[in-house]
ROVO-749214 format. One record per residue (C-alpha): residue number from 1; x, y, z. Coordinates in nm, 3 decimals, decimal comma. Example, Ala and Ser with C-alpha at 12.3 -4.5 7.8 and 13.67 -1.06 7.14 Angstrom:
+-----+---------+---------+---------+
| pos |       u |       v |       w |
+-----+---------+---------+---------+
|   1 |   1,230 |  -0,450 |   0,780 |
|   2 |   1,367 |  -0,106 |   0,714 |
+-----+---------+---------+---------+
***
This chain:
+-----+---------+---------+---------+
| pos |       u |       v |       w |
+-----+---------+---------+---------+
|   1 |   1,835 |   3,090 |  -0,145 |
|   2 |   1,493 |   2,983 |  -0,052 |
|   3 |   1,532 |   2,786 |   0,239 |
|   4 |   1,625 |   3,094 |   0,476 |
|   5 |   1,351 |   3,226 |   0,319 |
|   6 |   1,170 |   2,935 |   0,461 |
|   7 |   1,319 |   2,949 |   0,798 |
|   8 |   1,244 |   3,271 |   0,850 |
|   9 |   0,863 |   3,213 |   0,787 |
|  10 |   0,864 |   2,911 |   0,975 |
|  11 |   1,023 |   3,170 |   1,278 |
|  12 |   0,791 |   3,378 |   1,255 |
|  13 |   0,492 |   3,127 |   1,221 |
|  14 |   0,555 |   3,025 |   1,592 |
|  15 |   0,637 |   3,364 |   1,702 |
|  16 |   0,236 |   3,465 |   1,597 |
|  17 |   0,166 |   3,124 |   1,761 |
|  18 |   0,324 |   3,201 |   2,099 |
|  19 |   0,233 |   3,575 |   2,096 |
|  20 |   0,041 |   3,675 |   2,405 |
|  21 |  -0,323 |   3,658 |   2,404 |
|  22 |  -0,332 |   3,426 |   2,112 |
|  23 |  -0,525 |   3,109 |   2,180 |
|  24 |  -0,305 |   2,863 |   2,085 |
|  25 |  -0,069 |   2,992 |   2,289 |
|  26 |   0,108 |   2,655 |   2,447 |
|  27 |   0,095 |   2,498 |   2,118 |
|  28 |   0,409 |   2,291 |   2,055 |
|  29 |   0,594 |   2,436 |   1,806 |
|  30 |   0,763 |   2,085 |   1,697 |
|  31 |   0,411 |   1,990 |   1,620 |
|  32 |   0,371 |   2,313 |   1,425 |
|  33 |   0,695 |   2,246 |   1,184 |
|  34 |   0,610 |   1,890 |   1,203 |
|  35 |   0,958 |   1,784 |   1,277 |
|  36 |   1,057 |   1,558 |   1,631 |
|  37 |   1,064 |   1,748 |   1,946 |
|  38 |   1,436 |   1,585 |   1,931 |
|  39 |   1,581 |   1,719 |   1,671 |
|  40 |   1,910 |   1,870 |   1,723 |
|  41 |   1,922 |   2,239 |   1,717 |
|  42 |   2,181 |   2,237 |   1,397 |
|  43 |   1,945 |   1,952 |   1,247 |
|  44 |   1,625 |   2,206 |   1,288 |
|  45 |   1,714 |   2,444 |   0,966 |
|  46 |   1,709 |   2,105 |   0,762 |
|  47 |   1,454 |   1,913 |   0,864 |
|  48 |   1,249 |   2,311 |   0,842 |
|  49 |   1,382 |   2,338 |   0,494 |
|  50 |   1,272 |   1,987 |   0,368 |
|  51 |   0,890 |   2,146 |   0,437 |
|  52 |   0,986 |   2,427 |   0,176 |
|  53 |   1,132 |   2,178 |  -0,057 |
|  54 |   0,813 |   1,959 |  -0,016 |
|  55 |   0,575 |   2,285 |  -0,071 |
|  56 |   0,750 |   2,443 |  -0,333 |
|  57 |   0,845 |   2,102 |  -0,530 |
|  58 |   0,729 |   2,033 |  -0,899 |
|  59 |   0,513 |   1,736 |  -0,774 |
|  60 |   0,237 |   1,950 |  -0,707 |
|  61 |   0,222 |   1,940 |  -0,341 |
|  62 |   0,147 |   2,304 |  -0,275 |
|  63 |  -0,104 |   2,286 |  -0,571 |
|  64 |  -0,280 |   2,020 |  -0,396 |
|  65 |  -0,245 |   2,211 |  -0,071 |
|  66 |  -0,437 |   2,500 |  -0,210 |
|  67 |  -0,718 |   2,297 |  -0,336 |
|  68 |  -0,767 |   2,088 |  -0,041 |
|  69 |  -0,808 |   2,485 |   0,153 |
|  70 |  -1,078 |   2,584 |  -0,107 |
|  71 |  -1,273 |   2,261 |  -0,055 |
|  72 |  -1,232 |   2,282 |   0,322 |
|  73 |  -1,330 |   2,652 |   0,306 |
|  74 |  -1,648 |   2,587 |   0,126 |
|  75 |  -1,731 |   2,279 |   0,382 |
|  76 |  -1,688 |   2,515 |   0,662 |
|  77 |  -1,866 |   2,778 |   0,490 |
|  78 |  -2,140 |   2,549 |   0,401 |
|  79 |  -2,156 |   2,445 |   0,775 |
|  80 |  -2,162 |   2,787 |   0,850 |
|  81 |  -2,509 |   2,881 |   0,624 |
|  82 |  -2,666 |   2,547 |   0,764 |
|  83 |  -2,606 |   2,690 |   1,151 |
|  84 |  -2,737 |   3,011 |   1,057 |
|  85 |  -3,077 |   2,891 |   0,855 |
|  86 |  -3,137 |   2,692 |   1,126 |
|  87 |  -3,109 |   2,926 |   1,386 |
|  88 |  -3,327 |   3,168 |   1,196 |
|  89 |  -3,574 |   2,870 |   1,211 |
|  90 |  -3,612 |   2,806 |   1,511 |
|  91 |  -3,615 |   3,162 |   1,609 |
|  92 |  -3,358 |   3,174 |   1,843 |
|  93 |  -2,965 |   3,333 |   1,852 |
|  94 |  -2,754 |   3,183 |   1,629 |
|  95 |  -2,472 |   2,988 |   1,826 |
|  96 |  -2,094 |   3,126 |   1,818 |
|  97 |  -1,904 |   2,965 |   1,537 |
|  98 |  -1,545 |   2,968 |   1,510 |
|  99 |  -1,495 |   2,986 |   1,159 |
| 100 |  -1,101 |   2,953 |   1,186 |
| 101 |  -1,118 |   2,667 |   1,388 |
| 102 |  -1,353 |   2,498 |   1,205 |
| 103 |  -1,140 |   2,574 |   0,889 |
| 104 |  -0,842 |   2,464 |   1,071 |
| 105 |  -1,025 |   2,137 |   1,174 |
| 106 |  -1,146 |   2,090 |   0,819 |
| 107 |  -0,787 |   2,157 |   0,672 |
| 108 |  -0,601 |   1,937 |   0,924 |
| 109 |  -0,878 |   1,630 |   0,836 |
| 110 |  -0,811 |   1,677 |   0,450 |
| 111 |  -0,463 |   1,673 |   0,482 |
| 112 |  -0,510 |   1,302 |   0,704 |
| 113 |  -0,737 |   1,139 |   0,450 |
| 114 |  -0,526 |   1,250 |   0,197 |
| 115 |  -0,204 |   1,074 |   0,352 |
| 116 |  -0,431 |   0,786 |   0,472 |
| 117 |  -0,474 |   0,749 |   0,101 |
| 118 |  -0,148 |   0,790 |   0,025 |
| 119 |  -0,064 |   0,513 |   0,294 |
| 120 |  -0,294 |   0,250 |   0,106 |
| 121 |  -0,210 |   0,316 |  -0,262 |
| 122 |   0,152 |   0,265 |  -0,124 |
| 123 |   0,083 |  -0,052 |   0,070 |
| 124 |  -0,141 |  -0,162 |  -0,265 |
| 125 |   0,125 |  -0,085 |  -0,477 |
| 126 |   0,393 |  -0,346 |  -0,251 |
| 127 |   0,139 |  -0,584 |  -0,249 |
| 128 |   0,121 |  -0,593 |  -0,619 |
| 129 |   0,455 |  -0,573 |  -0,686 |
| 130 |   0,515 |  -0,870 |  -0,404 |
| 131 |   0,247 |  -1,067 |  -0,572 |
| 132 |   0,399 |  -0,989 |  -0,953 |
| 133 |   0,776 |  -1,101 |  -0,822 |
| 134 |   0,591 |  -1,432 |  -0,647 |
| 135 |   0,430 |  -1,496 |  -0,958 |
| 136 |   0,759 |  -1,463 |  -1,192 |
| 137 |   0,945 |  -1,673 |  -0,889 |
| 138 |   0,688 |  -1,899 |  -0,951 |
| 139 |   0,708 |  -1,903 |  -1,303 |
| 140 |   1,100 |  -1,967 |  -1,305 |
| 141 |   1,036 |  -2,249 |  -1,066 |
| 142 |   0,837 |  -2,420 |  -1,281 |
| 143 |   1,029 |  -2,352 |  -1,608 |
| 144 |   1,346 |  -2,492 |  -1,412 |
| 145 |   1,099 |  -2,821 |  -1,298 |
| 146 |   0,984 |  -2,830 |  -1,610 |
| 147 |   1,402 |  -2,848 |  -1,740 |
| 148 |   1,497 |  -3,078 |  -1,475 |
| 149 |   1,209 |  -3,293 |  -1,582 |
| 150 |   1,292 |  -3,306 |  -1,998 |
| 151 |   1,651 |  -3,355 |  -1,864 |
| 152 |   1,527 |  -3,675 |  -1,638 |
| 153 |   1,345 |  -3,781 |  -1,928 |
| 154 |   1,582 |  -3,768 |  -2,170 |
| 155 |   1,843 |  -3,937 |  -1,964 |
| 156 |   1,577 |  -4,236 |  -1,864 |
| 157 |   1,508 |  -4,251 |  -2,229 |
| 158 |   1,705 |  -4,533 |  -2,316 |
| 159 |   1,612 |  -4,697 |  -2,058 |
| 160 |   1,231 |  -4,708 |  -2,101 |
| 161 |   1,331 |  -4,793 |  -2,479 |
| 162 |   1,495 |  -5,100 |  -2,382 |
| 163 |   1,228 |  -5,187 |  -2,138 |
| 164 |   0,970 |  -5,143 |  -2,473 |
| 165 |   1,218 |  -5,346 |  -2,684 |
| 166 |   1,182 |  -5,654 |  -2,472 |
| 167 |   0,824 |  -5,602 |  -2,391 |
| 168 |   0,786 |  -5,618 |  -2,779 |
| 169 |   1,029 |  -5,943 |  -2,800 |
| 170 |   0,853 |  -6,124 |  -2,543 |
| 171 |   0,534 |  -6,019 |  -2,640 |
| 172 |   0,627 |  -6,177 |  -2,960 |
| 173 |   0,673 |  -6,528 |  -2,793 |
| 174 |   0,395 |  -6,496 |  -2,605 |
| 175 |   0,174 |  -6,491 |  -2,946 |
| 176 |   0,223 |  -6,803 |  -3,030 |
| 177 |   0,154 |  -6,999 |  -2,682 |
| 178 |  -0,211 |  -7,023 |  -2,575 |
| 179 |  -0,251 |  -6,938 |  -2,230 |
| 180 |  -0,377 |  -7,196 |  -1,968 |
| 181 |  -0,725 |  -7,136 |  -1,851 |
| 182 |  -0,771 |  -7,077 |  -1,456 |
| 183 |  -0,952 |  -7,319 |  -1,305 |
| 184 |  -1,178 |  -7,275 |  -1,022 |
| 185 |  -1,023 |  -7,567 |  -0,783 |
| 186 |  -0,711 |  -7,307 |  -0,843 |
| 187 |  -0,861 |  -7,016 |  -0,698 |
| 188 |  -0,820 |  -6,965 |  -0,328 |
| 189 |  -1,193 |  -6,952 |  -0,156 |
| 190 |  -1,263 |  -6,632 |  -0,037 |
| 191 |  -1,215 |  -6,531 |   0,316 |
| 192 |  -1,457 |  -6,534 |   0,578 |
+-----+---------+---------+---------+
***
């Protein structure tokens, strides 16, 4: 099985860590395994395994690990020439640089824009699938308006064709009368 396999690793990545001598040597070793410094000590092979899982899974993830550390290494390596040209410019001792800190550095910023990125496609992806359910909501609304409407309509219908039939009828006896002109002694003055 691969996840003792994993565990073991994982041991004996904090065991390097907390060696004497080694600088990182109060590094918390929750933070190194990325897990809560409450897990439960049965919980801790699980929540150690799900990094294998994650690394070793056919999404790609420890592709994508690999080529963020070649890009970082060339950054740092990059930053390492520039340091060193410019010393030799200015005539003067080239400063220390700590190339696996600087890598480290590099490695641990890549891996934050990465999930920063991750973060936003995510929260685009909600928003567009919020806004594409609003707009079908939306859409039903106004196809079930637009039924409750025709239903209205048709059940004022014969209404408003009785109100046309005897607007026709007493249009027709209206055709034959003349109607009586206003006069202006009829109109009311206007107000002041």
């Amino acid at each position: 099985m691969a996840a003792p396999a994993a565990e073991e690793g994982n041991s004996a990545t904090i065991d390097r860590i907390l060696q004497p001598g080694h600088k990182f040597r109060n590094l918390n070793p929750f933070w190194v395994l990325g897990i809560a410094p409450t897990t439960a000590k049965d919980e801790l092979k699980s929540a150690t395994a799900g990094s294998y899982d994650t690394l070793t899974s056919t999404s790609g993830a420890y592709a994508e690990f690999q080529r963020m550390v070649a890009e970082a290494t060339a950054v740092v390596t990059r930053t390492q020439r520039k340091k060193l040209k410019a010393a030799k410019r200015e005539r003067r001792a080239p400063s220390p640089f700590d190339v696996d800190t600087a890598l480290q550095i590099e490695i641990c910023n890549r891996i934050a824009d990465a999930q920063a990125e991750a973060v936003v496609a995510k929260q685009m992806h909600e928003a567009e699938l919020a806004a594409r359910k609003e707009r079908e909501e939306a859409k039903k609304r106004k196809r079930k308006a637009e039924a409750a409407f025709k239903e209205e309509w048709e059940k004022d219908r014969e209404s408003r064709v009785s109100s046309w039939r005897k607007f026709k009828k007493r249009k027709k006896k209206l055709r034959g009368r003349k109607e009586t002109p206003v006069m202006p002694s009829m109109v009311a003055p206007p107000a002041p």
